[in-house]
N, C-alpha and C positions, 0 to 999 in steps of 0.2 A: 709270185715270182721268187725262186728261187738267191739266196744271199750269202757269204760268210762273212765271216772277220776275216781281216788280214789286219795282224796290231789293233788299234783302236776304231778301225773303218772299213766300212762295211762295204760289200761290193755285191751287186749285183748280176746277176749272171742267167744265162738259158745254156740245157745240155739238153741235145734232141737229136735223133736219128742215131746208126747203128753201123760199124766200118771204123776204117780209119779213122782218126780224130784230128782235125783242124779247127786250130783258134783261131780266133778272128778279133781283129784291135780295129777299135773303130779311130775314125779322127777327131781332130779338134773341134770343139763344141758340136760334136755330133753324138751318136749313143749306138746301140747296137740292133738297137730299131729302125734307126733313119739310115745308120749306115747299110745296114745287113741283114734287118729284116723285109723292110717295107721296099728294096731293087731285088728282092726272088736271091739272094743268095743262098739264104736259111734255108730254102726249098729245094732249090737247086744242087747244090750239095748236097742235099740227102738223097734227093733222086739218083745220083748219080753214088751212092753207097758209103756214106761218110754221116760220121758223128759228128756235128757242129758244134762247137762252144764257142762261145761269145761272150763277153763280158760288157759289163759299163763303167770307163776308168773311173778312177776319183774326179768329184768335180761335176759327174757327168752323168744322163741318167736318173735314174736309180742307187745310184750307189750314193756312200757319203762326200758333203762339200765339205773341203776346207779353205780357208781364207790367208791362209799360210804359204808365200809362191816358194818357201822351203821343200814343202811338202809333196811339189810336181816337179822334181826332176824325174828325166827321164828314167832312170836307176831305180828309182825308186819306183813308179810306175810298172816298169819291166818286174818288180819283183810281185806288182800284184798280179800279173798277167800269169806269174812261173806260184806264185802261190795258188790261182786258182787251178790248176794243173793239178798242183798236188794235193788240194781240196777233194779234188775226184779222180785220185788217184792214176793220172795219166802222165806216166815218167817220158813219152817224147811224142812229139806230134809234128805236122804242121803247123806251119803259124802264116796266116795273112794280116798285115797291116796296111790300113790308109794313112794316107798323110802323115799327121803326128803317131799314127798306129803303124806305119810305114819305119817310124824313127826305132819305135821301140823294139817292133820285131825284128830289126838292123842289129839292134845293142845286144840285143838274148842272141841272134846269132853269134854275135862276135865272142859274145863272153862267157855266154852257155851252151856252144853249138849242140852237147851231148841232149839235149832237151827236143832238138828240133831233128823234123826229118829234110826238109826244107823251110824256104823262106818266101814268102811271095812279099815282094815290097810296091803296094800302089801309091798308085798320087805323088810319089814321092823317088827323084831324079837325083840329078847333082847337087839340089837343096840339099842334101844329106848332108853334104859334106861344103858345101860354101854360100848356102844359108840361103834366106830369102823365106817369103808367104808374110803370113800374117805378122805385127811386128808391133811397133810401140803404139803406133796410131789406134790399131785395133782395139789394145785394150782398153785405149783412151775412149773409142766409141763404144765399149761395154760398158762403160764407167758414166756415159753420160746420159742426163735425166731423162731425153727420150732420144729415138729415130734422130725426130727433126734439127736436131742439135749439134747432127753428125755431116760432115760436109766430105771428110775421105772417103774416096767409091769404096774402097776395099774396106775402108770400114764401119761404110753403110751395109756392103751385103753380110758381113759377119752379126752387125749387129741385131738386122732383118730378119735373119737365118735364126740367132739365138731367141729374138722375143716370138720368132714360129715356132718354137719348139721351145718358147716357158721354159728355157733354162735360168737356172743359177748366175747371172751376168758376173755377178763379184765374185764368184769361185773361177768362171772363166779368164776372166782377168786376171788372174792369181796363176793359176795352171800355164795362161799365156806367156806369164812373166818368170815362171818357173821351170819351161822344160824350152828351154833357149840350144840345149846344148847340143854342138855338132857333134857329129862322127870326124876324126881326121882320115885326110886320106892313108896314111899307114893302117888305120883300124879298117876302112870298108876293103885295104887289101888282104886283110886280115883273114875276111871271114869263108870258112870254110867248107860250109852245107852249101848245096844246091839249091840256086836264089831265080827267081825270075823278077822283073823289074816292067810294071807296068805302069804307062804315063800317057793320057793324052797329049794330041799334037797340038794341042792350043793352051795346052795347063802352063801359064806363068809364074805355076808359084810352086809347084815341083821343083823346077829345072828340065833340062835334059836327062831320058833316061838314057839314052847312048853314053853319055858324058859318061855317066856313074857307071853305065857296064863294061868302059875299058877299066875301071879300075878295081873292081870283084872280080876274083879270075873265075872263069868258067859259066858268068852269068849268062845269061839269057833275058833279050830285050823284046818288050812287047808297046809297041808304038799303038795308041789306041786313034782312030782315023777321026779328025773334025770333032772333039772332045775337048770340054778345058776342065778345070779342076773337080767343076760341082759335079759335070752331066756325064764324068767319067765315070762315074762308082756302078752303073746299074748298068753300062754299055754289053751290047751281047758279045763282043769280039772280046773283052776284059772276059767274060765269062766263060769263052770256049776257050780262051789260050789260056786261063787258070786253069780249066780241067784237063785242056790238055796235055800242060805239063806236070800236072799232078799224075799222071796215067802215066807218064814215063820217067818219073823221079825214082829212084833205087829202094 
């Protein structure tokens, strides 16, 4: 599996297929395997004539953990996403983000739009900007010695989710505690690439994607039908309204 440095930490990554180039940010305690390879995106996008690249944040993955909740601000995340770009030499693309992947690809629009051609923001609503999902509880159920210990649903299923996929629990705690930070509403009116906003209708820890598309001008809202936060990433309707507003982006 392919890796670089960014700084002192390492990141790992996949570049495959041949077209346009779209990043892909996965979410929180997920990687780019559960996020983006193993629901047919990695495939699908190729099919359809596109360079995939994909990373796995810090924390996350393949890549290196730190224990540091300095270490996962958003900002700084965003800069391994635009380092890995320019690891392989690709000065603007696409970017799709889930959830916490949603936050980041939001901040690189806002602040680096020249990077991006668009933005596809999943999983992720009016959370952007007035908060909500996973939260102190969570980490608290990362942090504890097992499952059974855990009595919050929400974070019972994160903890569930993490020991399925033998992550890092104390680096996700850390990352959880570290990338807090919202978008205000003056920044998500800010930004000025061509966004589409995709959220299932039963995701409670997005928010509303309407909410957040009065206030990006010119987005574009994709309501995912009978969807909540998990069972949205791999939905077929998420995956035709990303193509096909990728087909009609500038």
């Amino acid at each position: 599996m392919p890796s670089f440095h960014h700084g002192a930490v390492e990141i790992a990554y996949l570049d495959e297929g041949e077209g346009d180039p779209i990043v892909l940010v996965h979410g929180f305690a997920s990687s780019k395997g559960v996020n983006w390879v193993y629901p047919a995106w990695v495939s699908e996008l190729k099919k359809n004539g596109r360079r995939v690249i994909a990373l796995d944040l810090r924390g996350h993955g393949h890549s290196g953990k730190l224990y540091d909740l300095e270490q996962y601000s958003i900002e700084i995340m965003a800069a391994d996403t635009l380092a890995l770009m320019d690891h392989l030499k690709t000065a603007r693309a696409d970017m799709m983000g889930y959830s916490m992947g949603g936050r980041i690809t939001a901040y690189v629009a806002r602040y680096q739009p020249e990077r991006l051609r668009s933005a596809i923001l999943g999983g992720i609503g009016i959370g952007l900007v007035e908060g909500g999902g996973p939260g102190r509880t969570v980490a608290e159920a990362l942090e504890a010695p097992s499952l059974d210990d855990v009595t919050d649903p929400v974070g019972r299923t994160f903890r569930a989710f993490a020991d399925q996929t033998r992550s890092d629990r104390r680096a996700l705690a850390a990352c959880l505690r570290g990338s807090r930070r919202l978008m205000t509403e003056k920044e998500a009116s800010e930004i000025t690439v061509p966004v589409l906003i995709a959220v299932g209708t039963t995701d409670e820890i997005a928010g509303s994607a309407d909410a957040l598309g009065k206030i990006i001008p010119g987005s574009q809202v994709l309501n995912i039908p009978n969807r909540d936060h998990m069972r949205a990433v791999g939905d077929k309707v998420y995956k035709a309204g990303v193509l096909e507003f990728l087909s009609r982006r500038p």
